[in-house]
N, C-alpha and C positions, 0 to 999 in steps of 0.2 A: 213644201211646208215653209213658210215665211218664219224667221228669224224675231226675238222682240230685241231690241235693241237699247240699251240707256247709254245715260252721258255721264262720265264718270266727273264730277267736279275737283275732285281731290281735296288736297288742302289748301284751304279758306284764305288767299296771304300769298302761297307758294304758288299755286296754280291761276286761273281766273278767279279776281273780285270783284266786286260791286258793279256797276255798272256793263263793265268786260264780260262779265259772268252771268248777269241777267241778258245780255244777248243771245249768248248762246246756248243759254237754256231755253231760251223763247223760241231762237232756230231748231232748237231740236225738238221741241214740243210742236211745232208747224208742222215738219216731216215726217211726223209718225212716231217717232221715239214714246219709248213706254214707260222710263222712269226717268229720275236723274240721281244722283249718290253722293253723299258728300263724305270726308273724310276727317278724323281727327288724330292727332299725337298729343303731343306738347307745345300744340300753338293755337288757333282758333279750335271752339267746339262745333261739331255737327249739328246738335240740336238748335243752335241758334242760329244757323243759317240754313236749314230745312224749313223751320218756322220762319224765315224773312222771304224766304220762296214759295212757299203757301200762299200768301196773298197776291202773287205778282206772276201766276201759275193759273191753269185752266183745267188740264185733263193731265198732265205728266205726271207722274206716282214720284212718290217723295223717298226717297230708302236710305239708309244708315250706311254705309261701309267704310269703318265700320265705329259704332258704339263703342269706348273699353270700357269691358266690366269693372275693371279697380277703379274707373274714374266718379262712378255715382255710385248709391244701394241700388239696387234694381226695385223697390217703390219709387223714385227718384226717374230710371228711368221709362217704367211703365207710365206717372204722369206725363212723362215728358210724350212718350208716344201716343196714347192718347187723346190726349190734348191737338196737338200736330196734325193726327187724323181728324180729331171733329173741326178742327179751322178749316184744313182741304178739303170736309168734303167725301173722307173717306182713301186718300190717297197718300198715306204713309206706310213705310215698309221698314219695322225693325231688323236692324244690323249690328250682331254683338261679335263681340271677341276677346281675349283675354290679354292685349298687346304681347312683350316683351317683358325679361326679367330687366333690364335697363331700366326701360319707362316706366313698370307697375312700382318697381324700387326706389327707383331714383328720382321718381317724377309726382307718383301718387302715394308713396309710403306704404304700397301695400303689399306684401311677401308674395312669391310669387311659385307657392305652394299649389299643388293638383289646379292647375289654374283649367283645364278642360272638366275638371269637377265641377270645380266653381263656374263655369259658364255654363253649363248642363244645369244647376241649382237654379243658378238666375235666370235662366229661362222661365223653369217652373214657376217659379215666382212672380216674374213680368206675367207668364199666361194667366195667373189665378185671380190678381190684380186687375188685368181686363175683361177680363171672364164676370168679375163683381158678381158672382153669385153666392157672397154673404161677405161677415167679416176675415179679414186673413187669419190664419192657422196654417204657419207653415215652421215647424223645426227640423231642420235640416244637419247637413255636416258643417254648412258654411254658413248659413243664416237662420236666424232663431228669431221667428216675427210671432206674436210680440217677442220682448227678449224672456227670457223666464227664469224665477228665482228672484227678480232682482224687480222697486223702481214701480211706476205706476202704468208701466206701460199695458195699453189693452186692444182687443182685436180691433180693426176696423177697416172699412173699404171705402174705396173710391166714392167722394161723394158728388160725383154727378156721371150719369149715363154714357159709356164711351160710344161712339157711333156703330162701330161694329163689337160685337164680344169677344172676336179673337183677329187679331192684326197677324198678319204672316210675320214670320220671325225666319230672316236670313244669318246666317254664322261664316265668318271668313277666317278657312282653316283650310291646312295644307300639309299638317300633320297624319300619320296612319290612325290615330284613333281617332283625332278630330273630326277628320272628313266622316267618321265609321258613324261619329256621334251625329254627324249632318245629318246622313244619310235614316238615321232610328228615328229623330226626331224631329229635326227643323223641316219648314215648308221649301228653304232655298239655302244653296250653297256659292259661294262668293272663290272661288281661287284665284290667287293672285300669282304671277309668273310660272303663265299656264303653258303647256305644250299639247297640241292636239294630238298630234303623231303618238303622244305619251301616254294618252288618257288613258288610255282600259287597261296599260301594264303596270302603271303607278297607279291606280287608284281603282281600278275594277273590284276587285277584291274585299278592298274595305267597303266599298260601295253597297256590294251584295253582303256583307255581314253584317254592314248595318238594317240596311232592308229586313233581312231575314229577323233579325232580333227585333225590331218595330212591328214587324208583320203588315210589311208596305211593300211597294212595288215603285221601280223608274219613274213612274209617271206620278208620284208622290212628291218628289224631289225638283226643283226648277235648279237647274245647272247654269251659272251666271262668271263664267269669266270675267278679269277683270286684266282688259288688254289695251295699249297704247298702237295708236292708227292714224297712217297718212296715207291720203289716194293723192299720185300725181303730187306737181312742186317740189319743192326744193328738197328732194329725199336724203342726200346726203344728210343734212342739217338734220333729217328727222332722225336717222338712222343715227346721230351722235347721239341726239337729247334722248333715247333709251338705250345708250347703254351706259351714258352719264348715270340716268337710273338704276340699272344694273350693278353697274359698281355703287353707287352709293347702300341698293339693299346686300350684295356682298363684300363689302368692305366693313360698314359703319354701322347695319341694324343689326347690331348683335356681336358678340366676342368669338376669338377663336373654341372657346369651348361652348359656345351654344350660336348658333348662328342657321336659322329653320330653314332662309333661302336659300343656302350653302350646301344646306344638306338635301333639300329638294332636287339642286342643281347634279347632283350627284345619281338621284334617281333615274334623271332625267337624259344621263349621258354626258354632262358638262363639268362634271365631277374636280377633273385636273384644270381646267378653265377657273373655276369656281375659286377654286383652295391657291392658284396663286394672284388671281383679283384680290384676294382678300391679303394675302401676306404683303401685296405691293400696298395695298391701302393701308395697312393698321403699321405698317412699316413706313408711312409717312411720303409715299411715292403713287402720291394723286391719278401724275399723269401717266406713268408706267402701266398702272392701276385700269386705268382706261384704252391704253394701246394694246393690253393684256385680253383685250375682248374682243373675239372675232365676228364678223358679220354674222354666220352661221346662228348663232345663240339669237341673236336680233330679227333672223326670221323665223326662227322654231318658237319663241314666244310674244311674235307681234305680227298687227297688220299694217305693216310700213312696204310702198310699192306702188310700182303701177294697176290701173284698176283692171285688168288684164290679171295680174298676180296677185292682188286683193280677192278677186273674185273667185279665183282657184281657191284659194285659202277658206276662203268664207265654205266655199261647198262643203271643204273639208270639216268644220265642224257642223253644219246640216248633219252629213252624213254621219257623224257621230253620236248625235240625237243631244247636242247643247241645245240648251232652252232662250239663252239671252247672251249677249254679246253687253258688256258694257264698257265704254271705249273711253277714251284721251285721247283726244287728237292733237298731235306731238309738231307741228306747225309752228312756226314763232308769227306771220302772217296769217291778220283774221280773214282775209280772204279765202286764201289756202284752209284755216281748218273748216269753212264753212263748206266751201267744195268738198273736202272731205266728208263732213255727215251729211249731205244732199248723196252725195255717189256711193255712201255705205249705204244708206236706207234703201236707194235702186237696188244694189246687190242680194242684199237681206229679207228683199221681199216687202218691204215696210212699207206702205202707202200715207199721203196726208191726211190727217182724220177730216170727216166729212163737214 
């Protein structure tokens, strides 16, 4: 069973832009690649470089990862997807999430209250919106469309036909209930600082009690890692630039009392790793921070190696029954990452489209 595979672009700025970045999405749309992803915080938006890729894009699927919910209403971002899709064609893939208590606070002024409520709502929302099957009527816990009691506000829908009536809707979550909520609802699930080895003891569970309460089955769910990859070249180099990542998400995204990756990390076996990554970082000892990370973690959540060792790797989530791979290739030379996604697609199964 062949693998689908996407390109993770990141973030807009920090990762590949303009030009840099339309290459290799163009390469990876040559190879087979099934989608590509873009990422947002508190610097560039996604939507508006999903939409600058639309036009300059042929068959590659356009996907969110992810969307934050505190950053729009989700009318706001249901046009936005919509929209997105009828320019491509039919080839966007909403991606939401509920960021951090940091960014939704500090960034978008927004409490960061049952925030897996809140993105569970705004799902609903976005779907019923795309869906255009009359005016909106949606009062909720968290959204109250129109608003009521108050003001001239009144129902109303999309006013023009979206190409499809419902867009698949991915969620990047890594939480025990979040994933649980994936798993009920959403078409696809995004995890990010993934471990294969780990999958079915950290997450089986939830997995099947979301299933169970949706009244769905595995094969309802597309499982989408979100993993950094280098075949062959200068692997040292690669093997720095994620766990330079590594400490930046266990040190910086998030505080000693809430910190998600941290606590992942703990599930995951890396638990004492994790907890003094983060005390050298918030303790202002960058590089300690980064010496504090052993290889080990760098190959339990990435595909950095020879293609020999990539290729064992790769079986290993096959066999898992992952639906999508979607990768960063951690290369500082574009040669090198290009070799990279031509030698993961061999692996993966991925042929050039016809």
């Amino acid at each position: 069973m062949g693998l689908k595979l996407g390109l993770n672009l990141g973030y807009w700025g920090i990762g590949p832009a303009g030009e840099e970045a339309l290459e290799i999405v163009r390469a990876a749309e040559s190879r087979g690649y099934e989608s590509v992803w873009v990422a947002e915080s508190y610097g560039s938006d996604g939507v508006s470089v999903l939409a600058w890729l639309a036009g300059q894009t042929e068959r590659i699927n356009l996907g969110a990862a992810i969307m934050q919910v505190p950053a729009r209403q989700p009318a706001a971002a249901a046009m936005a997807g919509a929209t997105i899709d009828k320019l491509s064609g039919g080839r966007f893939l909403f991606g939401f999430g509920p960021s951090g208590p940091q960014v939704s606070e500090g960034w978008y002024g927004v409490a960061y209250d049952k925030p897996w409520g809140r993105t569970r709502e705004y799902i609903e929302v976005v779907r019923e919106i795309v869906a255009r099957q009359g005016p909106l009527e949606h009062h909720g816990e968290h959204y109250d469309l129109p608003l009521s009691g108050a003001g001239e506000g009144k129902a109303l829908k999309l006013n023009f036909h979206p190409l499809r009536e419902r867009i698949p809707v991915f969620v990047g979550a890594i939480g025990r209930k979040s994933v649980e909520m994936a798993a009920e609802i959403c078409d696809g699930w995004i995890p990010i600082f993934f471990s294969v080895d780990a999958f079915e003891s950290t997450w089986g569970e939830y997995l099947e009690a979301g299933f169970a309460k949706g009244g769905r089955s595995r094969s309802d769910l597309e499982v989408s890692p979100s993993l950094q990859v280098a075949i062959d070249g200068d692997l040292e180099a690669a093997r720095s630039m994620v766990k330079a990542g590594l400490v930046l998400y266990f040190g910086g995204m998030g505080s000693r009392k809430t910190n998600f990756y941290v606590d992942l990390a703990h599930r995951f076996g890396f638990g004492e790793v994790a907890d003094e990554v983060q005390r050298r970082f918030q303790d202002g000892d960058r590089a300690g921070a980064f010496e504090a990370m052993p290889d080990e973690i760098v190959e339990a959540t990435s595909l950095v190696g020879t293609e020999a060792e990539v290729a064992e790797r790769v079986e290993r989530f096959r066999g898992a029954g992952i639906d999508r791979l979607i990768v960063s290739p951690v290369h500082v030379e574009a040669a090198e990452k290009l070799h990279t996604l031509e030698r993961l697609a061999s692996l993966a199964g991925v042929g050039a489209p016809a």
